[in-house]
C-alpha positions as CSV (number, residue, x, y, z in Angstrom):
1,X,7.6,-10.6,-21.1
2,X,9.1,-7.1,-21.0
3,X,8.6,-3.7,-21.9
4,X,10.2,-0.8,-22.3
5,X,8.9,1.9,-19.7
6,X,10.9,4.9,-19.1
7,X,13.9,3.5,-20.3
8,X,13.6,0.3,-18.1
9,X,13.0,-2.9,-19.0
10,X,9.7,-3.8,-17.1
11,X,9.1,-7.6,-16.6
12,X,5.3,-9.1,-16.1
13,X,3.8,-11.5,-17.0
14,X,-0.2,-12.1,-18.0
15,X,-3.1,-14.8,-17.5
16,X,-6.7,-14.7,-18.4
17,X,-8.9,-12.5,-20.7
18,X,-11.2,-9.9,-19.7
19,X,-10.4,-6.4,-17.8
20,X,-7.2,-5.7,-17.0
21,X,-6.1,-6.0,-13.4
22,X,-2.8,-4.8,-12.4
23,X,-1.3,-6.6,-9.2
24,X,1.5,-4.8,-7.5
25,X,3.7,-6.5,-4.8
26,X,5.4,-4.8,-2.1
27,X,8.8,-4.0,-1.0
28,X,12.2,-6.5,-1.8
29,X,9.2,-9.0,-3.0
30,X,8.2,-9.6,-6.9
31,X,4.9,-10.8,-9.0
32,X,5.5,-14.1,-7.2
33,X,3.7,-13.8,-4.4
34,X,0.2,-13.4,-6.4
35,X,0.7,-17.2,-7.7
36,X,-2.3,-18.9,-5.9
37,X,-4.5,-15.5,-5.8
38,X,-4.1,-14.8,-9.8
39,X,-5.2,-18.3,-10.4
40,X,-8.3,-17.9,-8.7
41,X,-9.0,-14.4,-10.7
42,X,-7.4,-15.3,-13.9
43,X,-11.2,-16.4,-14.7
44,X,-12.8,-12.9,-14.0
45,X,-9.6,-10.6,-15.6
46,X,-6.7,-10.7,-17.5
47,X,-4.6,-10.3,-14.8
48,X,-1.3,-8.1,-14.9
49,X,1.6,-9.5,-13.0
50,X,4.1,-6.9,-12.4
51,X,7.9,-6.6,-11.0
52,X,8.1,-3.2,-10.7
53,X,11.6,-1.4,-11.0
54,X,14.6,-2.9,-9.4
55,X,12.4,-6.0,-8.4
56,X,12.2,-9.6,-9.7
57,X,13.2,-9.6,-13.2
58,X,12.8,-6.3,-14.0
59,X,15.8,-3.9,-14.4
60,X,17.9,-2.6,-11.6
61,X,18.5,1.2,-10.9
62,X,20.2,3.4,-8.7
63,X,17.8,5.6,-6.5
64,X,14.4,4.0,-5.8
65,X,11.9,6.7,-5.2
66,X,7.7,5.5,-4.9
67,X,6.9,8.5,-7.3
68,X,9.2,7.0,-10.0
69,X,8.0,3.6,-9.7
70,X,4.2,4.9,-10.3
71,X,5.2,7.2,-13.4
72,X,6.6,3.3,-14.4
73,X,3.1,2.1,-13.7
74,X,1.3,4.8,-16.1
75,X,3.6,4.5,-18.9
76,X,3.0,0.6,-18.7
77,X,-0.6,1.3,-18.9
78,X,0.0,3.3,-21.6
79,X,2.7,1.2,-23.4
80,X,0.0,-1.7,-23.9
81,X,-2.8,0.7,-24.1
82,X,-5.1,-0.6,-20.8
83,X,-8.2,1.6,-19.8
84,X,-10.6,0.8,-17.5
85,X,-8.2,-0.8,-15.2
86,X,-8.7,-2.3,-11.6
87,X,-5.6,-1.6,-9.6
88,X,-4.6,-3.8,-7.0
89,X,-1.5,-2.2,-4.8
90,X,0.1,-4.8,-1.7
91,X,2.0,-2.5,0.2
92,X,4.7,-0.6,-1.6
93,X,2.0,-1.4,-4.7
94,X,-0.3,0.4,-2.5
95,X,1.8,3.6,-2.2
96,X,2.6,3.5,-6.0
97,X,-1.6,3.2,-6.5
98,X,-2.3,6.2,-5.1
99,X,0.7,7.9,-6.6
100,X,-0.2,6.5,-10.3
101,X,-4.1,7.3,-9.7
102,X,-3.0,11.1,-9.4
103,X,-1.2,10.6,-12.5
104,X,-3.7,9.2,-14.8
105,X,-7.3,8.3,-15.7
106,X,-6.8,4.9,-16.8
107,X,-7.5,3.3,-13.9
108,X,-11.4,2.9,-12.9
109,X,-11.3,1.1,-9.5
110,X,-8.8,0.4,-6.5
111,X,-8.0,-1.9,-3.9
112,X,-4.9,-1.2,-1.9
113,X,-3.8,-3.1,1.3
114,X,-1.3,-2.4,4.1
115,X,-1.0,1.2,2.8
116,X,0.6,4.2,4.3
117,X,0.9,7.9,3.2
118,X,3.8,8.6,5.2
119,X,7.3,7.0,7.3
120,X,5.0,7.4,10.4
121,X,2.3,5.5,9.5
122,X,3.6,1.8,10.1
123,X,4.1,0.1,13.5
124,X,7.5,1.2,15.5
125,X,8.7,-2.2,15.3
126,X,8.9,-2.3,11.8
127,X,10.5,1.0,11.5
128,X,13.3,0.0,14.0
129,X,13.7,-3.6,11.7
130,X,14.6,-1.5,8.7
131,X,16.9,0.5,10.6
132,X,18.9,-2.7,11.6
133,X,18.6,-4.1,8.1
134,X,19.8,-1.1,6.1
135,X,22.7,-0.4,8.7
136,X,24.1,-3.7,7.4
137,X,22.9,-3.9,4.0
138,X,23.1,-0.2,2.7
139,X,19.8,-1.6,0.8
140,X,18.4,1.3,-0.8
141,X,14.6,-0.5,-0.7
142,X,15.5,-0.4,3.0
143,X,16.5,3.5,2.8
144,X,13.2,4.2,0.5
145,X,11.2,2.9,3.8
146,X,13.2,5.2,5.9
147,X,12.5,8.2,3.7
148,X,9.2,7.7,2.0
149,X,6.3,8.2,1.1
150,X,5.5,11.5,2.2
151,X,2.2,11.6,0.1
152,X,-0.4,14.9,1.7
153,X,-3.7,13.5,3.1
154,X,-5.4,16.2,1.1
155,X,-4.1,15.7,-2.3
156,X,-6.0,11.9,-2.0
157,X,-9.3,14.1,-2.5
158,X,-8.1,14.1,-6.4
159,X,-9.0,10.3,-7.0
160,X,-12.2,10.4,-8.2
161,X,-12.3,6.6,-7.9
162,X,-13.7,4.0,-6.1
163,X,-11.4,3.1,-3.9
164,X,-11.6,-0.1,-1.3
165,X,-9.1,0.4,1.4
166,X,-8.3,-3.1,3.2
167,X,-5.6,-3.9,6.4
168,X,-5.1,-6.6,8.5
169,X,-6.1,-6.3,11.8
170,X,-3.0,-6.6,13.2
171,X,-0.9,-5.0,10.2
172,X,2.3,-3.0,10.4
173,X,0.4,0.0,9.0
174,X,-1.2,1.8,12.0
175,X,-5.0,1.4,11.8
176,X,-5.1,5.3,12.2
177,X,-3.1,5.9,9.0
178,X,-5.5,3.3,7.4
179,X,-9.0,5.3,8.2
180,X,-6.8,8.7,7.3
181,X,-6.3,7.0,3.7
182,X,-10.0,5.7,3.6
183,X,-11.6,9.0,5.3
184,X,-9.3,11.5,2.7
185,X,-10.8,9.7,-0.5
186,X,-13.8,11.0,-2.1
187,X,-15.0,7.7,-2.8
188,X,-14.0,4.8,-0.5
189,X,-14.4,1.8,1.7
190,X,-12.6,1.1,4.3
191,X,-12.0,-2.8,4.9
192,X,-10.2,-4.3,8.2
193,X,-9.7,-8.4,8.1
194,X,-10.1,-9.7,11.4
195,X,-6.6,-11.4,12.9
196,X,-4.7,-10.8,9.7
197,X,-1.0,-9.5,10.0
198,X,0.2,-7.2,7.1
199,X,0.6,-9.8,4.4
200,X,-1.1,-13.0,5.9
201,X,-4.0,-12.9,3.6
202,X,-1.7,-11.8,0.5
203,X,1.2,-13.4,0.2
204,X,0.7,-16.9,-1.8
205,X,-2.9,-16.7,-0.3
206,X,-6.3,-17.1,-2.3
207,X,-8.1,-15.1,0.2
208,X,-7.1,-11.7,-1.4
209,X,-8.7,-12.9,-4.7
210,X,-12.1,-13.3,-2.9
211,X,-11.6,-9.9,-1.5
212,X,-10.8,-8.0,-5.0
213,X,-14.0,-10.1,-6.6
214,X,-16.3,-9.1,-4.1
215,X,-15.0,-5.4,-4.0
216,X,-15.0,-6.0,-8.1
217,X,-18.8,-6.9,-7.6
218,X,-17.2,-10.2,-9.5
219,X,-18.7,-12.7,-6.6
């Protein structure tokens, strides 16, 4: 399905009934990658499967900013009138949570993994990767890595929120930029899983259901 949000046409798609829970992938990746976990909370929400802008099906633009891409999340939320909604953010979806939460009170719980406020909160090797990839590809999700977020610790004390902070143990976010994130929110938890990487648990994996059902108080 589409919709129109900001001019774009934003593709998701839907399963179960219940309370809306919006699943955001990461970067160059699309709703895909929540097959196996959306099947396991399909019975608990009606889940919301989202390719955010110039992802998956949705439509491409030119200039990918993370504070654009959450003013797409809020006027979805809005277009299909969702309140009380449980955000969960992989990632890029993570960055966009925070920024969308600032934006709007729809939302009434998050989970965010592998999150970072800022180009120096993930891992050197990862930085130095996109540097070789957008040298050769000119990718601008590449060049959005290299240049954002640059989101201020202290404006995270403005999401009232419960907020469950989760990382892999071994994640290309730094575990200091993690706590920062869990530490700066009012209301938060902060959630390491032992021997994960930064998408081990996520991608195509039912684990991350069990984690957003506990944190839900769903199991």
């Amino acid at each position: 399905m589409f919709v129109q949000v900001n001019g774009l046409n934003i593709y998701y798609e839907t399963k179960g009934e219940g309370q809306p829970l919006l699943m955001v992938h990461g970067n160059s990746e699309d709703h895909t990658i929540f097959d196996v976990a959306s099947d396991v909370l399909k019975d608990y929400f009606k889940v919301y499967l989202i390719d955010s802008r110039d992802h998956g099906q949705s439509d491409k633009v030119k200039g990918l900013h993370y504070d654009d891409m959450a003013d797409d999340m809020v006027k979805f939320m809005e277009e299909l009138d969702l309140k009380d909604v449980v955000y969960y953010g992989f990632s890029d979806g993570g960055i966009i949570g925070l920024l969308t939460a600032l934006k709007t009170d729809r939302i009434s719980r998050m989970v965010l993994s592998g999150t970072n406020l800022t180009v120096n909160g993930v891992v050197l090797s990862l930085k130095l990767l996109v540097k070789f990839l957008y040298f050769f590809t000119k990718d601008q999700k590449m060049w959005m890595i290299l240049n954002e977020p640059d989101i201020k610790a202290e404006t995270l004390k403005d999401i009232k929120i419960p907020v469950t902070v989760v990382a892999g143990e071994k994640d290309m976010v730094k575990y200091e930029e993690t706590k920062l994130i869990a530490d700066s929110l009012p209301d938060s938890k902060l959630r390491i899983i032992p021997k994960a990487g930064h998408g081990s648990y996520i991608v195509h994996k039912a684990d991350i259901a069990d984690i957003i059902l506990e944190e839900t108080g769903k199991k």
